[in-house]
C-alpha positions as CSV (number, residue, x, y, z in Angstrom):
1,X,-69.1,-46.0,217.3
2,X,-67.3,-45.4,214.8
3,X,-65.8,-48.9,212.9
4,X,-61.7,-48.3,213.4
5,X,-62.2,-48.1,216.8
6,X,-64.3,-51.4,217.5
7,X,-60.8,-53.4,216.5
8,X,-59.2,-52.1,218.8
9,X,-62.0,-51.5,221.9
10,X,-62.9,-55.5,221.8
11,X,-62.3,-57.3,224.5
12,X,-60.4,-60.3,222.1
13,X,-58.0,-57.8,220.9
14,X,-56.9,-55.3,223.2
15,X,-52.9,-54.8,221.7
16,X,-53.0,-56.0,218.0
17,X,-49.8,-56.1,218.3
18,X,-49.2,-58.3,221.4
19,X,-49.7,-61.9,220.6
20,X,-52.0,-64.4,222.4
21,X,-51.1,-66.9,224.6
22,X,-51.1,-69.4,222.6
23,X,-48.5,-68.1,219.9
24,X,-46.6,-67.3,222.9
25,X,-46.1,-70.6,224.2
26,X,-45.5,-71.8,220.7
27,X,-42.9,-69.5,219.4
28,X,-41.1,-70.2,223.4
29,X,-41.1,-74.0,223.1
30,X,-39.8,-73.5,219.4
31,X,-37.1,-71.7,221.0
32,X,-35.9,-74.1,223.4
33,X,-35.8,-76.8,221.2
34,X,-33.5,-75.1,219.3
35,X,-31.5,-74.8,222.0
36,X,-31.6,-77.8,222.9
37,X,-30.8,-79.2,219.6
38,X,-27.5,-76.4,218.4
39,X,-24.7,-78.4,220.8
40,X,-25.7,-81.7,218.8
41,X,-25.5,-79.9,215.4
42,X,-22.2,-77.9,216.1
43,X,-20.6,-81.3,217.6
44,X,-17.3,-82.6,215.6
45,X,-18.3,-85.4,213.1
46,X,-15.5,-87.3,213.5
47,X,-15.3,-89.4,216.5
48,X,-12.8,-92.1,218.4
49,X,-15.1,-95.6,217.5
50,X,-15.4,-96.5,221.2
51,X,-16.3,-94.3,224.2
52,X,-13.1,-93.6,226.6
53,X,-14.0,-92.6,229.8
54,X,-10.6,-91.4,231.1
55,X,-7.9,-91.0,227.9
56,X,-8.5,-88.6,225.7
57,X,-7.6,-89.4,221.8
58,X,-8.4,-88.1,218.7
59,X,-9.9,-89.8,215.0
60,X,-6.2,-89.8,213.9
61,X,-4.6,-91.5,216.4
62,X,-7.0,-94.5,216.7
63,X,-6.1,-94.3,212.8
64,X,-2.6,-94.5,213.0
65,X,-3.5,-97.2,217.0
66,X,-4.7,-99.3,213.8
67,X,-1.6,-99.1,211.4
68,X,0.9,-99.8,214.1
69,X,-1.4,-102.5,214.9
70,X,-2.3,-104.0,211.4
71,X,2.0,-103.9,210.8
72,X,2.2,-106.2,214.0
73,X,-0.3,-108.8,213.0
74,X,-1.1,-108.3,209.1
75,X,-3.8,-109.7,207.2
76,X,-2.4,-113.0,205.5
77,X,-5.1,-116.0,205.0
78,X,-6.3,-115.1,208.6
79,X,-7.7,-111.9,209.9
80,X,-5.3,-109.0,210.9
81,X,-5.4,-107.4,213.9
82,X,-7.3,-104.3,211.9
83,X,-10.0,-106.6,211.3
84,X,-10.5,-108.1,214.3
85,X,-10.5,-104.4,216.6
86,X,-7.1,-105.3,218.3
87,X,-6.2,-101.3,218.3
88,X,-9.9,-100.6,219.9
89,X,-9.0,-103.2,223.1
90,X,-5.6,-101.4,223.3
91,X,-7.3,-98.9,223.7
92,X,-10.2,-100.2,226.0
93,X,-7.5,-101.8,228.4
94,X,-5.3,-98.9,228.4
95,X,-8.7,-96.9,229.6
96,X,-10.0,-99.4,232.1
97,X,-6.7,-100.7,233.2
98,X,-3.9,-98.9,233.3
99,X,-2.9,-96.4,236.1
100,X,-3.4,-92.7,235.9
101,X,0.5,-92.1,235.7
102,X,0.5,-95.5,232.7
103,X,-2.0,-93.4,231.0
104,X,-0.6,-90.4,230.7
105,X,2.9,-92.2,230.2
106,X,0.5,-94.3,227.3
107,X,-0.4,-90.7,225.6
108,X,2.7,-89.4,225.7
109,X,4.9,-92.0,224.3
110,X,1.7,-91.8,221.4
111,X,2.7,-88.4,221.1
112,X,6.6,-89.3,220.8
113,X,5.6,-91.7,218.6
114,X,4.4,-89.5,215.8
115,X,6.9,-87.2,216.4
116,X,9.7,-89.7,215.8
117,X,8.6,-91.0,212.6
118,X,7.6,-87.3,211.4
119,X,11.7,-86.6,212.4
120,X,12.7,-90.1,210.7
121,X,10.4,-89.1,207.5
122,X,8.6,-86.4,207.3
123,X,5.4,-87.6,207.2
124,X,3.1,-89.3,209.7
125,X,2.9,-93.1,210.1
126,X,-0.7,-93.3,208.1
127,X,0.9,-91.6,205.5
128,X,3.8,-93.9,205.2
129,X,4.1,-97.1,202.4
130,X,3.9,-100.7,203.5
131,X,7.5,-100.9,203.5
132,X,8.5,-97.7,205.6
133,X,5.9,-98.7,208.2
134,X,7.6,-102.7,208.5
135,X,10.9,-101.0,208.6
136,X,10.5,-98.3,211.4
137,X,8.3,-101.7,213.5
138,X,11.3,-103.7,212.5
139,X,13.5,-100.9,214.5
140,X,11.1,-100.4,217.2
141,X,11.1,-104.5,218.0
142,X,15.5,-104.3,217.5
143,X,15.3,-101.7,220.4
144,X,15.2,-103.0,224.4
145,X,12.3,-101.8,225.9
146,X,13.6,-99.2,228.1
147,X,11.5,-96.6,230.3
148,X,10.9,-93.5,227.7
149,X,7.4,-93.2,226.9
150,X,8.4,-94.0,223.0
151,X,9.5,-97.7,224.0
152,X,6.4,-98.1,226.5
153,X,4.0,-97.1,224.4
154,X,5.4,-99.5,221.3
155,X,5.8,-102.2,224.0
156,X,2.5,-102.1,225.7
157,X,0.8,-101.6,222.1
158,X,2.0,-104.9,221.0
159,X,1.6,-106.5,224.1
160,X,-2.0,-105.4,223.9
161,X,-2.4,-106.5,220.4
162,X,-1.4,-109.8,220.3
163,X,-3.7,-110.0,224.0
164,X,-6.7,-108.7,222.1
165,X,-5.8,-111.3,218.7
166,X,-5.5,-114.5,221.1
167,X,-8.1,-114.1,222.7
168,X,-10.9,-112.7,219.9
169,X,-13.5,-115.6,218.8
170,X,-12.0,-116.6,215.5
171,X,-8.7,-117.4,217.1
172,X,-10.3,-119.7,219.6
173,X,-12.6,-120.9,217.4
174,X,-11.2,-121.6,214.2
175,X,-6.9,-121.5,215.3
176,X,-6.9,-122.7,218.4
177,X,-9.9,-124.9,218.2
178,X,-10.9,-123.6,222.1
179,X,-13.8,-125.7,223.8
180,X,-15.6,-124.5,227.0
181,X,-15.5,-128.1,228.5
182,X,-12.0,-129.9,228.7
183,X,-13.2,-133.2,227.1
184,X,-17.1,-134.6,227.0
185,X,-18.0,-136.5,229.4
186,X,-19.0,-140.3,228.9
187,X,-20.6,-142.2,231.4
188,X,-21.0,-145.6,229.8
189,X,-17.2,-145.6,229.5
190,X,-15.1,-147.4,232.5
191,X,-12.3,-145.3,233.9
192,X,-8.5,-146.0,233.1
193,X,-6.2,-147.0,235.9
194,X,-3.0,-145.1,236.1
């Protein structure tokens, strides 16, 4: 026989053009792992800080959850409420407590929110100065609450902050002074007589 034709007679290398079985399998799993990978690449980088299992918010409005709630309870010698993740158990609590139609009301007065200070100055609350922000808060706390989603949102915000600030571990621990047991107990000591 004649040399060119023993490539192609062997019994190893019937097609040299089809791979083996082996390559096959490689170049497949290679595939599905990249499949498997892309949704995790092509995911948006920015994300809310805490999972929400039933609102729906973007990065910009925790941002701006944080603002309102840093100009509620600033950072003086103590922590603010920025520092201590008041705006994340708003957030939490509105998710986990709150009914369906209070959620939705929650969202949409977020919504009117934004929109009212963008009417009022043209730019968004994270944009605002110090003093703009204390202002419009200042306005906000003059108004009743009423039942538009602006006022319930605003209302249940600040409810919801000072909640998550009284009851975070500094403030029991080093304000309030907060002890599990109401006052040790001492057995050697006889008891008072009213």
């Amino acid at each position: 026989m004649h040399p060119i034709f023993t490539n192609i007679i062997h019994p190893d290398n019937l097609n040299p053009f089809m791979p083996n079985r082996r390559v096959a399998i490689q170049q497949l799993l290679m595939i599905w792992a990249g499949v498997a990978l892309l949704p995790s690449c092509l995911q948006n980088e920015k994300k809310v800080s805490i999972p929400l299992k039933l609102i729906n918010i973007l990065p910009e409005d925790e941002n701006m959850l944080a603002e309102l709630a840093e100009i509620i309870l600033p950072k003086t010698d103590t922590p603010g409420a920025k520092d201590l993740s008041a705006h994340l158990f708003a957030l939490k609590m509105v998710d986990d407590c709150y009914s369906k139609a209070n959620q939705e009301k929650y969202l949409e007065g977020m919504k009117a929110f934004e929109s009212f200070i963008t009417k009022k100055t043209g730019k968004s609350f994270t944009e605002l100065s110090l003093s703009e922000r204390q202002s419009i808060v200042a306005e906000l706390d003059m108004q009743k609450p009423s039942g538009d989603a602006l006022s319930f949102f605003y209302h249940s915000t600040k409810r919801l902050t000072v909640q998550a600030y009284t009851t975070c571990e500094y403030y029991m621990t080093k304000i309030r002074g907060y002890k599990m047991i109401p006052g040790n107990f001492q057995g050697c000591i006889p008891l008072k007589t009213a």
